[in-house]
C-alpha positions as CSV (number, residue, x, y, z in Angstrom):
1,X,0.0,0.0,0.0
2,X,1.4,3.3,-0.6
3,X,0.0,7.1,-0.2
4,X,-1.0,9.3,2.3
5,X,-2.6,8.0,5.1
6,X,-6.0,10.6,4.9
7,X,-9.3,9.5,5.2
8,X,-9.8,9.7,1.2
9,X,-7.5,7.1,0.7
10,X,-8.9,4.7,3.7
11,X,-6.1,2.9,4.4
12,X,-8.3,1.4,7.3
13,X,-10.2,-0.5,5.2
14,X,-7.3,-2.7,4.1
15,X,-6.2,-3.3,7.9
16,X,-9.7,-4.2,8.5
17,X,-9.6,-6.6,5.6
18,X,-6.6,-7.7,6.3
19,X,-7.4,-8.9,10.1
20,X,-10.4,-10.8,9.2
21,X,-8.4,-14.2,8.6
22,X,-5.5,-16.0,9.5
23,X,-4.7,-17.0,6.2
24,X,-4.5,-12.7,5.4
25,X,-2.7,-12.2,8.6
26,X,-0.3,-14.9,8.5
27,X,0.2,-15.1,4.9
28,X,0.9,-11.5,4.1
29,X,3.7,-9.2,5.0
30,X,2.2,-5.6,4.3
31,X,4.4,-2.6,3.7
32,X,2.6,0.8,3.9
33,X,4.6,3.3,2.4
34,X,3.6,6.7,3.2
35,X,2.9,9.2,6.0
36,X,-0.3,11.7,7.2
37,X,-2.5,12.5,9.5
38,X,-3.8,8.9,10.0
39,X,-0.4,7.8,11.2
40,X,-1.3,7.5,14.8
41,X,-4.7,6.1,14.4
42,X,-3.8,3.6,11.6
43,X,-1.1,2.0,14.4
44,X,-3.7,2.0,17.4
45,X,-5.3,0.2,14.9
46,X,-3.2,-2.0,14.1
47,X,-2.3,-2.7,17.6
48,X,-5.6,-3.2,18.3
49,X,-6.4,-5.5,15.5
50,X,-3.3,-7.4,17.1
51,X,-1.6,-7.1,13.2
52,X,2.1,-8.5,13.3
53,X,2.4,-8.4,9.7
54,X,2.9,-4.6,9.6
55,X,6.3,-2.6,7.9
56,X,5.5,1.0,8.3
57,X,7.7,2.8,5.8
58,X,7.0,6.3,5.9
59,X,9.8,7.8,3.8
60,X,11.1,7.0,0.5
61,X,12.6,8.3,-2.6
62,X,10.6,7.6,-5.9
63,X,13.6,5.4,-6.8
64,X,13.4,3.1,-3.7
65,X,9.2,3.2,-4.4
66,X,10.1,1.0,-7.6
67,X,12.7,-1.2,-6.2
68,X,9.6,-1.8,-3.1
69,X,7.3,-2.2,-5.8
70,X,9.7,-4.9,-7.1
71,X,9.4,-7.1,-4.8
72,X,5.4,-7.4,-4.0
73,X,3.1,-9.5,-5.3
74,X,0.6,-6.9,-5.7
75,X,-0.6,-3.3,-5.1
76,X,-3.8,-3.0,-2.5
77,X,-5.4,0.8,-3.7
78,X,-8.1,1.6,-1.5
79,X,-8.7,4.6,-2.1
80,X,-12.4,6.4,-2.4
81,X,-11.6,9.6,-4.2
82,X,-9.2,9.8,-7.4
83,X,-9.1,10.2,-10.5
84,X,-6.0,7.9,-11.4
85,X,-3.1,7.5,-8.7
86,X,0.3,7.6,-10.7
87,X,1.1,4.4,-8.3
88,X,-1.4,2.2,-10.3
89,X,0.2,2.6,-13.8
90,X,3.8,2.7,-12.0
91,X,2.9,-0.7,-10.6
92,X,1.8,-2.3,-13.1
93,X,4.9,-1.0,-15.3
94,X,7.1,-3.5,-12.6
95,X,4.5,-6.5,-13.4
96,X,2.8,-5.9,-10.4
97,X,-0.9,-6.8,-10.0
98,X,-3.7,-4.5,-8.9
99,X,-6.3,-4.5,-5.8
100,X,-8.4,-1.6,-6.0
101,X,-11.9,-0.1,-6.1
102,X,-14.1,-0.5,-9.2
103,X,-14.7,3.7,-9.4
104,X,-13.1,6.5,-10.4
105,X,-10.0,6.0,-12.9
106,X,-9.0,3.0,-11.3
107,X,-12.0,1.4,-13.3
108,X,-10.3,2.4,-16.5
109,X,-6.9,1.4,-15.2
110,X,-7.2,-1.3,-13.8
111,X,-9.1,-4.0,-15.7
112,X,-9.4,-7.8,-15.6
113,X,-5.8,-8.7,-17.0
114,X,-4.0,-7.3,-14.5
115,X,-6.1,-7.2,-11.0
116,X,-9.0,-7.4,-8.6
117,X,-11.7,-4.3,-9.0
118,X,-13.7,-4.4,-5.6
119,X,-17.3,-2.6,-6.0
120,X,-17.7,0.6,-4.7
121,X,-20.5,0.0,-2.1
122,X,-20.1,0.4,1.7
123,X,-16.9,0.3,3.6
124,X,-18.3,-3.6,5.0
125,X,-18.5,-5.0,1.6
126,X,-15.3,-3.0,0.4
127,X,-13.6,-4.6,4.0
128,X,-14.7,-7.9,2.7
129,X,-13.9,-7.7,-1.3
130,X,-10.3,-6.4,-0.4
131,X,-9.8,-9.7,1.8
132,X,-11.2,-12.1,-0.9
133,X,-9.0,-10.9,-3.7
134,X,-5.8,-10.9,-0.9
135,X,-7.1,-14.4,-0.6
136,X,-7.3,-15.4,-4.0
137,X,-4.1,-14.4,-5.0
138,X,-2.6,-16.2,-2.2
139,X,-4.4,-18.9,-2.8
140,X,-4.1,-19.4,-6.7
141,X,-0.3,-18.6,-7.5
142,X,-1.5,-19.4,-11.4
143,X,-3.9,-16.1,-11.3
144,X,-1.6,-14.4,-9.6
145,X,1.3,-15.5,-12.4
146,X,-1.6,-14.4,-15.0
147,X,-2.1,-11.1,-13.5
148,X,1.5,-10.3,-13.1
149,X,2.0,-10.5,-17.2
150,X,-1.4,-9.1,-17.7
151,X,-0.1,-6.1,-15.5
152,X,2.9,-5.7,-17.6
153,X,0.5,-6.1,-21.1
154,X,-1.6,-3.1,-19.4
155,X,1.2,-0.9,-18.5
156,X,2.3,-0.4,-22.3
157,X,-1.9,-0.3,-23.6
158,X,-2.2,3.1,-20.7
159,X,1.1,4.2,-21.3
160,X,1.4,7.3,-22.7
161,X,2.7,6.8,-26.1
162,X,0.1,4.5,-26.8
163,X,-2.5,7.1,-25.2
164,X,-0.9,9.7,-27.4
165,X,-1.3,7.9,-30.7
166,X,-5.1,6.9,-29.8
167,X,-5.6,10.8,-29.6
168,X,-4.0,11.5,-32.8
169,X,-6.0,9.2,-34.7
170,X,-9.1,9.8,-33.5
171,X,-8.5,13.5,-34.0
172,X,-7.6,12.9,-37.7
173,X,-10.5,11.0,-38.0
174,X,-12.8,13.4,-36.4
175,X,-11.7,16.3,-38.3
176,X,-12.1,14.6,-41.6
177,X,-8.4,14.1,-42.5
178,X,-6.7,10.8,-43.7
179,X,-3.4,9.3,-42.0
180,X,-0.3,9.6,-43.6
């Protein structure tokens, strides 16, 4: 996980989610990468969860970001309000899998090939979606494998060359004129 720990990007669900099973609590090693106002509340929580699976990392540069991204299995992106993180497309340029809400541009980001979209509903059923696709990829190391090449597949398809071109054409087209 990695962002500001604020409310809009309710880290709390995935410690919620992650304490609802052995198999998420024992099975996962969790690094949270950032810092916020949440800092404090987030570890009471965690304390009070009784989480032992916890690396708080509050500082890094954007280099150290990718070489951390390098060595997870996936990305958990809880977040309720954004447009498009830069984190998502960064992680799934290192081949790293997706968990994230279905809203916002993480819907367009994120699609079937390369993670787990958990319905926007209610913080309970986001709590619960979040721990079934943890589970899931634990459990199925072939999705998981799947996933990871998928994520590298959708890196280059949202990257911005690719994005660029799309534009182009579909201005040509629109205003009438032919490609070269």
């Amino acid at each position: 996980w990695c962002g500001q720990l604020t409310y809009r990007k309710a880290p709390s669900i995935l410690l919620q989610a992650l304490a609802l099973n052995q198999i998420t609590r024992e099975r996962i090693k969790l690094k949270i990468i950032g810092k916020g106002p949440l800092e404090k509340s987030l570890r009471r929580m965690v304390e009070g969860l009784e989480l032992k699976n916890i690396e708080w990392v509050r500082e890094v540069s954007h280099d150290e970001i990718f070489e951390l991204m390098g060595q997870a299995d996936f990305l958990i992106h809880t977040s309720l309000r954004e447009a498009t993180s830069s984190v998502i497309p960064e992680a799934l340029s290192m081949g790293v899998p997706v968990i994230c809400h279905d809203a916002f541009g993480m819907s367009i980001a994120v699609n079937d090939t390369c993670g787990i979209k958990i319905p926007l509903k209610s913080p309970e059923h986001s709590i619960v979606g979040f721990n079934e696709a943890m589970k899931r990829l634990i459990l199925d190391r072939d999705l998981l494998k799947e996933l990871k090449t998928g994520a590298s597949k959708r890196a280059y398809e949202i990257s911005w060359e690719v994005m660029a071109e799309t534009m182009a054409k579909d201005y040509l087209k629109v205003s009438g004129n032919n490609l070269p």
